[in-house]
C-alpha positions in Angstrom: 5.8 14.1 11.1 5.1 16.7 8.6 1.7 18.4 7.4 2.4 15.9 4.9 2.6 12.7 6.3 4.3 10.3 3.7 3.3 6.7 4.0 5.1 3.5 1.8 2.9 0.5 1.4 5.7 -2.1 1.0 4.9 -6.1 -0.2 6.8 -8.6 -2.0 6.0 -8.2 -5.9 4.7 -4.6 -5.6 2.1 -6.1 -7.6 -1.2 -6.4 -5.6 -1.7 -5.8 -1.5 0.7 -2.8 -1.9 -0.4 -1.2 -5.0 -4.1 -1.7 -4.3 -3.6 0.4 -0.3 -1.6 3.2 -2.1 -4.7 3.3 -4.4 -6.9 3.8 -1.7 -4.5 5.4 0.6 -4.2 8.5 -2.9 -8.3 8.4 -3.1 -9.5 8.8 0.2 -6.5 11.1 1.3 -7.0 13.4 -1.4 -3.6 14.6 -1.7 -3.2 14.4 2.3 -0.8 11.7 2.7 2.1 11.2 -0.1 1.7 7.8 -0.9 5.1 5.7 -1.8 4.6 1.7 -2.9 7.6 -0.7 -3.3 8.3 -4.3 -3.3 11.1 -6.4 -1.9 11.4 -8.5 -5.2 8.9 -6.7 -7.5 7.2 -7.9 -10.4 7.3 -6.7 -14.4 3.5 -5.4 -14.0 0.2 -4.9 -12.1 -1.4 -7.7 -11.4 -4.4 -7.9 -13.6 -6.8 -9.0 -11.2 -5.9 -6.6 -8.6 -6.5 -3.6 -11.5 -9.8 -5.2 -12.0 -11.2 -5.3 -8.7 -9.8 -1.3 -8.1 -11.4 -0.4 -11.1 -14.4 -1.9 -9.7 -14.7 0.7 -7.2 -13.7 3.4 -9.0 -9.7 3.8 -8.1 -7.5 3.2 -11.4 -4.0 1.8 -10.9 -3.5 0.5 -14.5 -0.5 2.6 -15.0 1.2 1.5 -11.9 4.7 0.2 -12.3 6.1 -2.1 -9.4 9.1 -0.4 -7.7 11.9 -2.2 -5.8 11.9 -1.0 -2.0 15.0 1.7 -1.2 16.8 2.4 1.7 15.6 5.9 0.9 12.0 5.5 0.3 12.0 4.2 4.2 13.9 6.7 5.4 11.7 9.2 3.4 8.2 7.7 5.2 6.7 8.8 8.6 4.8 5.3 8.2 5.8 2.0 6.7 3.0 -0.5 6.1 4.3 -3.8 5.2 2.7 -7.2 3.8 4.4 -10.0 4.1 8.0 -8.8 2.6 9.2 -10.0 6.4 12.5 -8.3 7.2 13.3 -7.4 4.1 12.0 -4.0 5.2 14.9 -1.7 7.0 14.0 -0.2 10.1 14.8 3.3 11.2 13.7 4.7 14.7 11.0 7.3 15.0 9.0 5.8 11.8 5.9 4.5 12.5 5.6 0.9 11.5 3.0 -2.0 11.0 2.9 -5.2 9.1 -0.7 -6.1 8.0 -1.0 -9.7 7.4 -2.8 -10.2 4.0 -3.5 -13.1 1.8 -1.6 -12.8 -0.9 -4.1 -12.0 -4.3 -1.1 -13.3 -7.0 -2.6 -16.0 -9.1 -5.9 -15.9 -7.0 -9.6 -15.4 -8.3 -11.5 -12.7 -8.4 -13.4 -12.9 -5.3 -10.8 -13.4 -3.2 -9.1 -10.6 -4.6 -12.3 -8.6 -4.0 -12.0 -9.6 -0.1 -8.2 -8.6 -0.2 -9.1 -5.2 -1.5 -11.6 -5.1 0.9 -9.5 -5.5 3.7 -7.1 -3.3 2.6 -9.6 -0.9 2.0 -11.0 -1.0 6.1 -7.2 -0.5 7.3 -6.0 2.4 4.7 -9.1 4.0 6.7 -8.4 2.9 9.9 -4.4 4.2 8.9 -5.8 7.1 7.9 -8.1 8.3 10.3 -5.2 7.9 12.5 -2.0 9.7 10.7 -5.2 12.8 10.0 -7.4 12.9 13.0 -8.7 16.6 12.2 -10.2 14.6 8.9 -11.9 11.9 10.5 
């Protein structure tokens, strides 16, 4: 791993679970981690609700665009967080890998979106106190 360690948050549409933990992942890092987010079938946009409940604590990801997942963005990662894209996700030895099993926010309300988030939110930490113990 580099002094950089690069992680990719990887979910279906790109849309919600992965977009709001590179959110969080950008903010509480502060530049420590690069932060890469792709989806196995992504979506044209952000899912509104998910911007909503970022903005509620203070992380914008308005101008997100969903991304489709690359061969080369997983090669590129020391870490690949994944949720719920199931083997869609190649695997490369020496990367570090977890699958974080998430309720999927699409067309879900607000507070459960808000409990999403704030699951997300407890593992980016946990993630990151591990990939930067000095910071911890």
């Amino acid at each position: 791993m580099s002094d950089t360690p690069t992680v990719l948050f990887v979910c279906v549409h790109n849309a919600g679970r992965s977009q709001m933990a590179a959110g969080f992942m950008s903010d509480l890092s502060n530049g420590a981690v690069e932060v890469l987010s792709a989806g196995s079938e992504p979506k044209d946009q952000i899912n509104p609700i998910a911007i909503e409940a970022m903005a509620e604590v203070g992380i914008d990801i308005a101008d997100n665009v969903p991304k489709i997942l690359t061969v080369d963005a997983v090669r590129e990662s020391d870490a690949v967080i994944t949720m719920g894209c199931g083997d869609a996700c190649p695997i490369f030895p020496g990367k570090r890998y977890e699958d974080w099993a998430l309720e999927d926010p699409a067309g879900k309300d607000i507070e459960t979106v808000r409990r999403v988030r704030d699951d997300i939110r407890g593992r980016v930490e946990q993630l990151l106190s591990e990939l930067l113990p000095a910071r911890a």
